[in-house]
N, C-alpha and C positions, 0 to 999 in steps of 0.2 A: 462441467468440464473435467473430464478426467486428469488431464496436465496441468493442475494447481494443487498449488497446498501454501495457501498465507503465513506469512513472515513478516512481523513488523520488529524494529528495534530501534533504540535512541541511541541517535549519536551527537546528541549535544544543540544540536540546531532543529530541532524538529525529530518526524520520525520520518522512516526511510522504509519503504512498504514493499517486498520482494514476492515473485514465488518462487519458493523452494525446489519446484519440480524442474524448473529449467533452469538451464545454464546459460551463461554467455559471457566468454572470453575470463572464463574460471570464477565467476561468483554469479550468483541467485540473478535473474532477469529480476530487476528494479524494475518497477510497476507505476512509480508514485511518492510524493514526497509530501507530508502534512508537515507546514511549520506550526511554530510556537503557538502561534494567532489562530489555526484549525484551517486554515490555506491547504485545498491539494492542490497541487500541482500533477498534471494526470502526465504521464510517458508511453499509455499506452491509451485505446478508445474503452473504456470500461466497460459500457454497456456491451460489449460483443466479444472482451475476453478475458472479464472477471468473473467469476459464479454470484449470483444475485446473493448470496447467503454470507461472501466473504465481502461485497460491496456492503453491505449494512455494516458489517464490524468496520469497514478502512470509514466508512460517512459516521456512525459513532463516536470513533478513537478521534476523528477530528475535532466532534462537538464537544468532546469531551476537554481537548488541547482548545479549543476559543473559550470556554467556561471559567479556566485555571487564571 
């Protein structure tokens, strides 16, 4: 997909998963929410508008946050 570019950052309660390429209503289109526990929460249908290559890093960074 050409209109991605992955952003993840912590805001205290988990992480908050964006792309960078879009906007909406003046901040990054929020994607997705991993809590603490490695929970996503999806806000968008992944398989049809995440790149397979940035869905492995956001399913990682989760196993990585259930492991902790």
């Amino acid at each position: 997909m050409k209109n991605f570019e992955l952003l993840m950052c912590c805001l205290g309660n988990g992480m908050t998963v964006c792309n960078k390429a879009i906007e909406e209503n003046g901040d990054y289109k929020c994607i997705a929410h991993i809590a603490n526990c490695g929970k996503i929460t999806w806000y968008v249908n992944p398989e049809r508008y995440i790149p397979s290559d940035a869905l492995l890093k956001i399913e990682h960074t989760a196993n990585v946050q259930h492991e902790k």
